[in-house]
C-alpha atoms as an extended CHARMM CRD file, in Angstrom:
* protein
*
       102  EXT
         1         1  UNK       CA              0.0000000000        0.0000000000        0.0000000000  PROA      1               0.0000000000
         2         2  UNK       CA              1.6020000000        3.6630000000       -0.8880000000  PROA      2               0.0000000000
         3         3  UNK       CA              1.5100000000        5.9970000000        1.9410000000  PROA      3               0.0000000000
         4         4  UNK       CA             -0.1600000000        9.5090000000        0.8830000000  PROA      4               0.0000000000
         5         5  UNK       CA              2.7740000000       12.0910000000        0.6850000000  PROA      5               0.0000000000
         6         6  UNK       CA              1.6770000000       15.1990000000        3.2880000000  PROA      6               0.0000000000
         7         7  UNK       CA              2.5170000000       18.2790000000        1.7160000000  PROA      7               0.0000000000
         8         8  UNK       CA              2.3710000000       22.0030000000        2.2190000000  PROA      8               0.0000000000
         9         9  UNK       CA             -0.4890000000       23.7280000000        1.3640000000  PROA      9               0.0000000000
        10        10  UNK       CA              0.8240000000       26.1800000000       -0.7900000000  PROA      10              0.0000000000
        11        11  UNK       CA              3.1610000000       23.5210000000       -2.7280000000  PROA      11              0.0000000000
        12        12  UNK       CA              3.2300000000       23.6190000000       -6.6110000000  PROA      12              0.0000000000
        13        13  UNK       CA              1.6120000000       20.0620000000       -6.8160000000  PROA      13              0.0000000000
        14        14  UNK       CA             -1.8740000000       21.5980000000       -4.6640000000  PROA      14              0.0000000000
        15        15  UNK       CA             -1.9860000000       24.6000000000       -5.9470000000  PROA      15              0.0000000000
        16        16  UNK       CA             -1.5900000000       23.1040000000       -9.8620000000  PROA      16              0.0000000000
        17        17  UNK       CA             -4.1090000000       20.3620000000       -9.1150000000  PROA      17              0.0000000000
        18        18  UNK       CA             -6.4280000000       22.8880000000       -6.5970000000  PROA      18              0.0000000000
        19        19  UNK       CA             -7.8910000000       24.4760000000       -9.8600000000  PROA      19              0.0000000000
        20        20  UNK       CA             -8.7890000000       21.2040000000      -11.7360000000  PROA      20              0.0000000000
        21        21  UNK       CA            -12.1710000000       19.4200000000      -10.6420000000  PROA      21              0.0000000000
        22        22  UNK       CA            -11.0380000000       15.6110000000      -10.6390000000  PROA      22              0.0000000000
        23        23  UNK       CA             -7.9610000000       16.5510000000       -8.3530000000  PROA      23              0.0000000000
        24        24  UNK       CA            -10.2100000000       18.9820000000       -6.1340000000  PROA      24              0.0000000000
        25        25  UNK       CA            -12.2820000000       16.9320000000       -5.1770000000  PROA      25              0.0000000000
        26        26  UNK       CA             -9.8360000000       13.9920000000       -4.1900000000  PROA      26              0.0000000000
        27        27  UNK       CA             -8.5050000000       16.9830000000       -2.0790000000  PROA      27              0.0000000000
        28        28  UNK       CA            -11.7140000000       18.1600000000       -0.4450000000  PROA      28              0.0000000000
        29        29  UNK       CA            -12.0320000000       14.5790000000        0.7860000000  PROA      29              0.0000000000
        30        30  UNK       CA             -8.4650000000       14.3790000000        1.9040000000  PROA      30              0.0000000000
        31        31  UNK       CA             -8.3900000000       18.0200000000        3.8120000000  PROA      31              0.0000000000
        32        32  UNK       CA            -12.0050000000       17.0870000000        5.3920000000  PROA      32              0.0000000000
        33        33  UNK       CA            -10.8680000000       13.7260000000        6.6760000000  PROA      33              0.0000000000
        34        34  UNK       CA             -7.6000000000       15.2480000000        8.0850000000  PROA      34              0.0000000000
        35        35  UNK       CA             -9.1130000000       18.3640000000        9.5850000000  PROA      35              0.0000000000
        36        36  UNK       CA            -11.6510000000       15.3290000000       11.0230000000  PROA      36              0.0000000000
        37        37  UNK       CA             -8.9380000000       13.5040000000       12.6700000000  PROA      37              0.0000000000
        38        38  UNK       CA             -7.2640000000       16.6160000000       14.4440000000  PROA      38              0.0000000000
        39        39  UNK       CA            -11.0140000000       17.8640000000       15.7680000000  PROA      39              0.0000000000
        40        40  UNK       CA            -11.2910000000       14.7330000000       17.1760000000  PROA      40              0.0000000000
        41        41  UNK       CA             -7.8790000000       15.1430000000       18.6390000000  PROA      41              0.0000000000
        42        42  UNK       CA             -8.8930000000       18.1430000000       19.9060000000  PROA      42              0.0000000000
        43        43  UNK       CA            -11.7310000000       17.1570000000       21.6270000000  PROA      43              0.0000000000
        44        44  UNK       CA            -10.0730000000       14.3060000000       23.0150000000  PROA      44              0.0000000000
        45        45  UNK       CA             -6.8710000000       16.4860000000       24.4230000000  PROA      45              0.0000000000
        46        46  UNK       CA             -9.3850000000       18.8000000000       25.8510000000  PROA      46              0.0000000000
        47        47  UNK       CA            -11.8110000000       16.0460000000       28.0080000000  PROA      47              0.0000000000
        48        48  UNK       CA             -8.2550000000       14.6980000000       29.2740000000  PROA      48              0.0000000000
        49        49  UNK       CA             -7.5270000000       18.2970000000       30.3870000000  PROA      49              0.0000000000
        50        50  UNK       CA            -10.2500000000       18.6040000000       32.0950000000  PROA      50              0.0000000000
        51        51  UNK       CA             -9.9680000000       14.8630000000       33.4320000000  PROA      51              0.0000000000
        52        52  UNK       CA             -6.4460000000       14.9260000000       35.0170000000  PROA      52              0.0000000000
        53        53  UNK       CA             -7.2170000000       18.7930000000       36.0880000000  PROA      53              0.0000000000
        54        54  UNK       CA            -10.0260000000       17.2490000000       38.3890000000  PROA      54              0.0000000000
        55        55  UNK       CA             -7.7650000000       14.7760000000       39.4820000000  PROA      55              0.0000000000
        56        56  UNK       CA             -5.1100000000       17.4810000000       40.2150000000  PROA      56              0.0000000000
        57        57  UNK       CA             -2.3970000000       14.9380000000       37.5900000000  PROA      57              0.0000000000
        58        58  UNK       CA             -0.4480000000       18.0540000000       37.0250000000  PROA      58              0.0000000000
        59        59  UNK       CA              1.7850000000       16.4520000000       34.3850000000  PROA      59              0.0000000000
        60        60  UNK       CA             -0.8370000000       14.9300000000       32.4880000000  PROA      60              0.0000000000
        61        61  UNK       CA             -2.8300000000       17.9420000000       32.3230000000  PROA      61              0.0000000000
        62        62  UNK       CA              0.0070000000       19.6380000000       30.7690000000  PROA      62              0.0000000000
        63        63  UNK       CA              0.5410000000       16.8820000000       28.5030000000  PROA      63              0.0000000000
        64        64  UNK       CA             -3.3650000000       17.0560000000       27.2990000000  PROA      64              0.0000000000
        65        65  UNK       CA             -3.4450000000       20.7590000000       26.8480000000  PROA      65              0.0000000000
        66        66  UNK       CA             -0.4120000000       20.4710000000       24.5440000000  PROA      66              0.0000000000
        67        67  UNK       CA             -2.2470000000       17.7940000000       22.7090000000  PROA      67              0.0000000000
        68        68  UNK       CA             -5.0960000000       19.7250000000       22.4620000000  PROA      68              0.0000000000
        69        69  UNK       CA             -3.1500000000       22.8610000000       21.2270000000  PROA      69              0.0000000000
        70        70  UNK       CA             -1.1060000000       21.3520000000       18.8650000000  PROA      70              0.0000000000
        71        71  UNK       CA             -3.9240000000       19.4350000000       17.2420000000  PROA      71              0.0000000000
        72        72  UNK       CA             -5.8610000000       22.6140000000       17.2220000000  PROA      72              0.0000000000
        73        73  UNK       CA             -2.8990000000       24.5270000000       15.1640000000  PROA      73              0.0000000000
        74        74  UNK       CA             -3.0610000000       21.7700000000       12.7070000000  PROA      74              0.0000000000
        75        75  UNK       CA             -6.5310000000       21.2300000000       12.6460000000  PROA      75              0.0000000000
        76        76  UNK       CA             -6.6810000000       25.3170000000       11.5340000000  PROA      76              0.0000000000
        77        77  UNK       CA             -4.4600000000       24.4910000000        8.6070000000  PROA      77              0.0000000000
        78        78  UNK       CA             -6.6920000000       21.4590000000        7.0770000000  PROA      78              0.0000000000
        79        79  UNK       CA             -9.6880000000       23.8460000000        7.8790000000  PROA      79              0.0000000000
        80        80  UNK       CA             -7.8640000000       26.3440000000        5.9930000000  PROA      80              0.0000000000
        81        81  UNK       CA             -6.8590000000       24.4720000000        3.0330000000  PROA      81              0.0000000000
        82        82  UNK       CA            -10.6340000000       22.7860000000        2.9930000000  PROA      82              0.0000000000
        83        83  UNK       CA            -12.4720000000       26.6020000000        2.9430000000  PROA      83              0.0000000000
        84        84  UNK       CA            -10.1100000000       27.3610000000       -0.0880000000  PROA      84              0.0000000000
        85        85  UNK       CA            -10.9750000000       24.4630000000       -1.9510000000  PROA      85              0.0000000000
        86        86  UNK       CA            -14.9660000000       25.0780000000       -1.1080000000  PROA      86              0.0000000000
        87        87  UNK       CA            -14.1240000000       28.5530000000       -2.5180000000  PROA      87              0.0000000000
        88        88  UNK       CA            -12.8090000000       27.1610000000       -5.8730000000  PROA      88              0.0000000000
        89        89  UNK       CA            -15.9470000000       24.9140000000       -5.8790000000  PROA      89              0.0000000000
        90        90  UNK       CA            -17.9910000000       27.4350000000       -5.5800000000  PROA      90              0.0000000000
        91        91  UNK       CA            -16.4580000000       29.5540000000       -8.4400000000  PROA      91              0.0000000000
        92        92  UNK       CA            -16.5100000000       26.9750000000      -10.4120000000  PROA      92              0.0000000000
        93        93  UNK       CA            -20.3990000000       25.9080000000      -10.2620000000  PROA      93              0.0000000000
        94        94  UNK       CA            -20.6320000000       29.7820000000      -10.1900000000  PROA      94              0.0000000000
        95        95  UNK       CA            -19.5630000000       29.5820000000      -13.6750000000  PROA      95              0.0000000000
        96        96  UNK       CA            -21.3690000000       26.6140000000      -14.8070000000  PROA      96              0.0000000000
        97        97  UNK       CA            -24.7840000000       27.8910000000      -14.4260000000  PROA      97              0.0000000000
        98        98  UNK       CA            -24.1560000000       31.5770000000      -15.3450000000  PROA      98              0.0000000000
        99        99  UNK       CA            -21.1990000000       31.1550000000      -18.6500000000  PROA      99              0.0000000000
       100       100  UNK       CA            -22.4480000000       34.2400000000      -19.6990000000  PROA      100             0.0000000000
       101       101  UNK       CA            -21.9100000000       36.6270000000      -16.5200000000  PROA      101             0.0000000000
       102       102  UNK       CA            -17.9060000000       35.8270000000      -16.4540000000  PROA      102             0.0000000000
């Protein structure tokens, strides 16, 4: 099985294939599964927080709210890259119905 390559969002390669349908959607699925996977990271970092901040388990609190942060940052940067690619979507059926208001 070939392990998806995680790139930058502003790389050549998405930016190329961000403007063609086919490829956009393959990366609206990607970006909403991903941003998906950090919210629920997220979530999870921020019930052990509050867990181990009841249970006054200093160390693992800290360790859950840096969880919870990180995830957070990254989970902005799929969330990001997904409301650019709705954008282009958007445009694009924008121009589908209306060809002659361009």
């Amino acid at each position: 099985m070939k392990m998806p390559r995680l790139e930058d969002m502003n790389s050549p390669r998405f930016l190329q294939e961000a403007f063609e349908k086919e490829h956009r959607l393959h990366w609206l699925k990607n970006a909403r599964i991903r941003r998906n996977v950090y919210l629920w990271l997220f979530i999870v970092g921020m019930i052990c927080m509050l867990y181990t901040a009841l249970t006054q388990w200093m160390t693992l609190s800290i360790l859950s709210l840096f969880l919870a942060i990180v995830s957070l940052v990254v989970m902005s940067k799929y969330d990001t890259q997904l409301c650019f690619l709705n954008i282009l979507q958007m445009r694009d059926e924008q121009k589908n119905r209306d060809p002659d208001h361009s």
